[in-house]
N, C-alpha and C positions, 0 to 999 in steps of 0.2 A: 560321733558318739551316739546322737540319737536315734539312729537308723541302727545298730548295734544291739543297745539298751532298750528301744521301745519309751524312752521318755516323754518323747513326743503327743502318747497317750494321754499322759496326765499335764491338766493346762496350767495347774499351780507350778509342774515343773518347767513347762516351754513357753509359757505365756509370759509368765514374770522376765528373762534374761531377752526374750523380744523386745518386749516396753521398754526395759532402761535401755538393752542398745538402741533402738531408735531415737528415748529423748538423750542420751549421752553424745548422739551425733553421727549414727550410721543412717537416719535415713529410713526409707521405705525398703530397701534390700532386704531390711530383715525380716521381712512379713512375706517380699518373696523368694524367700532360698527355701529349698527343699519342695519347689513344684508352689507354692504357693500354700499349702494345703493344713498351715498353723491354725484355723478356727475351727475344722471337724471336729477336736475334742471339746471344744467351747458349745458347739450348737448340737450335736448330736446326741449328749444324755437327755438335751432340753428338749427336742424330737422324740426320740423313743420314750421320754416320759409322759408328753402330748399323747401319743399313739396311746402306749400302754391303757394311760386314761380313757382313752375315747372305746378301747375294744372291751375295758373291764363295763365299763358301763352299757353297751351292745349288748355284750352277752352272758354276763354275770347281773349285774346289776336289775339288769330290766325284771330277770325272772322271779325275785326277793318280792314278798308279799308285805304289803304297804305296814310300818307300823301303825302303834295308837296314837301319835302325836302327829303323824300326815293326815289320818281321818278326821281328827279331830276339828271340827268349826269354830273359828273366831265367833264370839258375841260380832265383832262389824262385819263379817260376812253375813250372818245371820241377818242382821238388820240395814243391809246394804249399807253400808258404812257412816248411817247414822246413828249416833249413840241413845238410845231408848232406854227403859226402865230396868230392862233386862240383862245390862251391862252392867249396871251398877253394882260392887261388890259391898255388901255390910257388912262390918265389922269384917 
């Protein structure tokens, strides 16, 4: 049926009836019938969403002009990270 329907796509649908046959007592067969190939829907959105990330930031990201809260200097960078007079907030 899964080669029919394409269920295999989705791993809440092919993962779940894996897990219980194995622990019900079929064993490792069940991980490999159908060429082996039950974890590509498992690892592959977690992949192309790694990538996505990595290209948005390349070449979207980089070219965005810094806000005011990235310029902005800590009081301890200022004072190399000792606390001086001029950290002190009153009232």
């Amino acid at each position: 049926m899964g080669s029919n329907s394409g269920y295999a796509l989705n791993p809440a649908r092919d993962f779940g009836p894996r897990l219980f046959t194995y622990i019900a007592g079929w064993g490792m067969d069940v991980f490999k019938a159908g060429g082996g190939w039950w974890w590509v829907p498992i690892v592959a959105p977690c992949v192309g969403a790694l990538l996505g990330t990595l290209i948005y930031e390349l070449m979207i990201e980089v070219h965005h002009p810094p806000t005011a809260a990235e310029l902005q200097t800590s009081c301890l960078e200022v004072t190399e990270g000792k606390m001086g007079p001029e950290c002190v907030k009153l009232a």
